[in-house]
N, C-alpha and C positions, 0 to 999 in steps of 0.2 A: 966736753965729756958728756957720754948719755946719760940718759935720766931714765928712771923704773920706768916700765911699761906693762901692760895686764898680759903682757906675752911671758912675763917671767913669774906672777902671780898667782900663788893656790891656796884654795880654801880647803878646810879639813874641818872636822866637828866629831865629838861622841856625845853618846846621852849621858848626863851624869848618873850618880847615884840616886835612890829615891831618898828624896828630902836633902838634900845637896846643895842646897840652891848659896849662891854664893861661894861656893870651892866647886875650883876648875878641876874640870875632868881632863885627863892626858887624850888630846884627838886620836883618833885613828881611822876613821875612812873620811877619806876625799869626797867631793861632791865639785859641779862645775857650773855654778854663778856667774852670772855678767858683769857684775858688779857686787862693792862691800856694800851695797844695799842704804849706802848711807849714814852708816859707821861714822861717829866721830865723839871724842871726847870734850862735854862743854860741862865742867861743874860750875854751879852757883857761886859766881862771885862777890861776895859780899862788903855792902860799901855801907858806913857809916855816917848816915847823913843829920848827926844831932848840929843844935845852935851851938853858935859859939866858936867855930870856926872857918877860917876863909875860905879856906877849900880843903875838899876831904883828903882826911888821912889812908894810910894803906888800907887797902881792901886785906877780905884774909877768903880762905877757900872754905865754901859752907860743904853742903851737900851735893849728890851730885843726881841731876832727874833722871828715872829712866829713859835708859835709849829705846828706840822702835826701830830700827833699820828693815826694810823689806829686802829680802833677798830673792833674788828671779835667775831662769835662765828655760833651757830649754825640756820638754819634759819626753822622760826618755822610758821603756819598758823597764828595763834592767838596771837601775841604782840604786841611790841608795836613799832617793827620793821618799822613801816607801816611811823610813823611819820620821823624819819630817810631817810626812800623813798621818802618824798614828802617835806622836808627842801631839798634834793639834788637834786630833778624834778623840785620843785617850786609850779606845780598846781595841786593841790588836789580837783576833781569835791564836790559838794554837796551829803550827802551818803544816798544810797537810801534802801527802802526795797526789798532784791531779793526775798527773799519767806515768806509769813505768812501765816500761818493755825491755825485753833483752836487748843491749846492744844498741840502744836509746839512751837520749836523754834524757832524765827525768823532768820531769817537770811539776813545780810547785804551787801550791795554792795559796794566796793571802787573802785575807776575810778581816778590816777593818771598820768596826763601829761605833758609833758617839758613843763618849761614856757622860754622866751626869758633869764630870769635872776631872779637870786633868792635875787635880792637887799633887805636890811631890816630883813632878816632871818638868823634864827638860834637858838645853845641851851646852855643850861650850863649843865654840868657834872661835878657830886663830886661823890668821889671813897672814900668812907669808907676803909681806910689800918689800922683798930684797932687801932696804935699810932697814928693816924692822919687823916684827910680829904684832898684829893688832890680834890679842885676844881676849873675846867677850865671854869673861867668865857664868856667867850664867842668862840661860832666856829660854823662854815659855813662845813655843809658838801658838797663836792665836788665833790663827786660818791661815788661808791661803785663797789666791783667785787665779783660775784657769780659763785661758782663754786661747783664740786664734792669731797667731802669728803669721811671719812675712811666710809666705810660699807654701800654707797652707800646715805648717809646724804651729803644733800646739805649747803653747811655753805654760810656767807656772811662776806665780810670785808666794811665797812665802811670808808672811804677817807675823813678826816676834815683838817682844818686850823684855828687858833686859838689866841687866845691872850696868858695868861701864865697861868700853877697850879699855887695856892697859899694854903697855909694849915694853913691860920691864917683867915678863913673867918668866918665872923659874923652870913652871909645867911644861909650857908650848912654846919652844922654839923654832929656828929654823929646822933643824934637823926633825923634831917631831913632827912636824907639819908635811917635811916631804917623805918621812915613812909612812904616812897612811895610804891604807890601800884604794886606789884609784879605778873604777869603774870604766870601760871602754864608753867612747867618747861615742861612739854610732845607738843604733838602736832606737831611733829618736819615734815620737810619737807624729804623725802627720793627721790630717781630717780624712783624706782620699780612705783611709782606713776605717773612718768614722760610722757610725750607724747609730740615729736618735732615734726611738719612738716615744711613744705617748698613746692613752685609751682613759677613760675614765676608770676611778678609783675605784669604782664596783662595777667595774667589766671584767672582761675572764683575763688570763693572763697575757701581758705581749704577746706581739707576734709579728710573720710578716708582714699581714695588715694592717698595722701599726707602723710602719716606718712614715715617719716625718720628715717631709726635704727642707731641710735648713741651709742657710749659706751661710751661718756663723753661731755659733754659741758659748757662752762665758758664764761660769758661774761661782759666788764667791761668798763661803764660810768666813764666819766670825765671829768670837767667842768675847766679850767684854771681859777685860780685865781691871782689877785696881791693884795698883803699886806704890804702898805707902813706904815713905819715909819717917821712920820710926828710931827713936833713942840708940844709942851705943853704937850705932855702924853707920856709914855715908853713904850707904847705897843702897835701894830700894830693897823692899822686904818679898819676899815670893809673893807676884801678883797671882790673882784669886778671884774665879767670878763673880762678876757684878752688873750682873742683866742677862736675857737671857739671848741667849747662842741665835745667829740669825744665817739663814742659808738663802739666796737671791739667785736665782738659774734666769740666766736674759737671752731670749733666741732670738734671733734674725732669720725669717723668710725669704726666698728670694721674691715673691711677686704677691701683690694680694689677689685672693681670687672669693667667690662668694661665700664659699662653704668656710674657708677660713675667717673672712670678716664675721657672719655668721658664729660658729662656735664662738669664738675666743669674746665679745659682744657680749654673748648669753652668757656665757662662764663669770664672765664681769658681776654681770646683774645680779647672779646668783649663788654668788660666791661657789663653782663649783670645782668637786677636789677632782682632778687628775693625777695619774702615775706614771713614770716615764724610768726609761733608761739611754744611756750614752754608753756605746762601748768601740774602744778600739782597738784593731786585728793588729798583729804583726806577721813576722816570718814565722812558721813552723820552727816549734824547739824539737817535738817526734813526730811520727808517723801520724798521731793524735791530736795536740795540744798545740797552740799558735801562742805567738805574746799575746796579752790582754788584761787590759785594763776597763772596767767595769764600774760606772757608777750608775748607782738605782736610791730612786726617790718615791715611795710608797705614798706620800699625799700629797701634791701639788696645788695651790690655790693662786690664781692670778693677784698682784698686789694692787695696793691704791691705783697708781701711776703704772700700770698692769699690761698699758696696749696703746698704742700708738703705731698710727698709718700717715707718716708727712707726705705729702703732694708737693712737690716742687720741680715744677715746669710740667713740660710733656716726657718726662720720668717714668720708669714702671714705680707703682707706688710698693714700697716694701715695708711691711709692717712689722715690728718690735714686740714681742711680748715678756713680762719680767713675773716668773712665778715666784713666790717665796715657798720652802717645804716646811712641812710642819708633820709632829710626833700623830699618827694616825691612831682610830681606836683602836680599829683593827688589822691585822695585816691584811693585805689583801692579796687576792688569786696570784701565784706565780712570785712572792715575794715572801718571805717565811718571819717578818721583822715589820716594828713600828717606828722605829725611832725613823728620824727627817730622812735619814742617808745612808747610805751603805757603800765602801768601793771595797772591790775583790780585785785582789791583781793576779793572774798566773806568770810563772818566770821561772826560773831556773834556778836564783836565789834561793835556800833550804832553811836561812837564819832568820829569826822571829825581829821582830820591829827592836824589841825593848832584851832582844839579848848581849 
């Protein structure tokens, strides 16, 4: 007889309510993960180890630690990814119209940025595994890291923390799981689409002469949480931050050349702030307006561990550099904000993150 396969498997999630944490919300849009991220139910088993006798008696079920599953897959213009980015930012603007024309489609603007704290938020996820529903009644995502994938497909992982699966829930069944609305499977985000620049922090705005050729770049938000287990319930209490929120942008060059050993060298020494943006094109949604996804960082400072150039053999040598962003004083030329980060996505989508 067969056995499940991820050919038969779907994932679904909604945000819950504010301040919810611990009651499951009924899913309703789909999303398309590679994996349960790591999903698993392990509570505290507790054993009894006083003198006195031979060998221990029954263990009994304590509490149970939060889970962290990372959830990953491919990262696409048009889902519902968007919601995901703005439970682990916090501030999701009001969404606006980028472009309308008669007889067009419209097309939408998303304007996502850090808030101090994402207190009060979060979602439920039930995983349809054919024998079962694994659903993880509440979890706070906590970042996420974007990076380069196989054949030039940019994926994304998702960072949450959670209370426990359970597979006996009343909310999230099979059935609930397979009406949620499902997002077209195309659309995907590739590099070939991609365009980085970079200029200093008190240079005028981007530009063309600003593009930066890179052959790979990853970069990956992270928000400290703590998640105590605390009297009358088994399972972790809405985690809450504890330390502060770190952003890590790591670019790969394809070659080193002197003007680049140079800068990046000096910016070292001098701790000096850069400003850059990443953004990728898609197809035209009107005659106007293209997919696009936008991230911009108003103060860039190279880290410790900031630059490295290995030499190994008769190799062209390719060097590495790892900025951290940090909240600027000011904003600067071409960027209207101070906080680390900004992503603006345009799409077609008209529904706010947290509606």
């Amino acid at each position: 007889m067969a056995g499940v396969t991820g050919r038969q498997a779907d994932i679904a999630f909604a945000k819950f309510a504010t301040n919810s944490w611990g009651v499951a919300a009924s899913v309703t849009k789909g999303i398309y993960f590679s994996s349960d991220g790591g999903l698993k139910f392990s509570p505290s088993i507790v054993v009894d180890d006083a003198f006195g006798q031979v060998f221990t008696e029954q263990a009994e079920v304590g509490n149970v630690p939060p889970v962290s599953p990372n959830f990953g897959g491919v990262d696409r213009f048009d889902d519902y990814n968007y919601v995901w980015e703005a439970l682990a930012m916090g501030s999701p603007a009001t969404v606006t119209i980028s472009t309308s024309a008669g007889g067009q489609t419209t097309s939408w603007q998303h304007i996502i940025d850090l808030a101090p704290n994402t207190d009060g938020l979060g979602l439920t996820a039930a995983i349809d595994k054919v024998a079962y529903v694994d659903e993880l009644t509440s979890a706070k995502v906590t970042g996420w890291r974007e990076e380069l994938g196989d054949g030039g497909m940019m994926r994304q992982t998702y960072k949450t923390i959670g209370t426990y699966p359970t597979n006996i829930s009343s909310t999230n069944t099979r059935s609930t799981v397979a009406g949620a609305t499902y997002p077209a499977l195309g659309n995907r985000i590739f590099a070939k689409g991609g365009t980085f620049r970079m200029n200093l922090n008190t240079a005028g705005a981007l530009g063309a002469g600003d593009v930066v050729k890179i052959e790979s770049v990853a970069f990956e938000w992270d928000r400290p949480q703590d998640a105590p287990n605390v009297f009358g319930q088994n399972f972790v209490d809405e985690p809450a931050d504890n330390g502060f929120p770190t952003f890590r942008v790591e670019v790969s060059y394809p070659r080193l050349t002197a003007n680049l050993a140079n800068s990046l060298h000096a910016g070292l020494r001098a701790g000096t702030a850069f400003k850059a943006d990443l953004t990728f094109l898609g197809n035209f949604i009107n005659s106007t307006d293209q997919y696009k996804k936008l991230y911009q960082w108003p103060y860039l400072q190279l880290a410790q561990d900031g630059f490295e150039a290995p030499l190994v053999g008769a190799n062209q040598v390719k060097p590495k550099a790892i900025f951290e962003a940090r909240i600027a004083q000011t904003s600067p030329t071409g960027m209207a904000f101070i906080n680390p980060f900004r992503l603006t996505r345009t799409m077609v989508n008209s529904v706010h993150a947290f509606s």
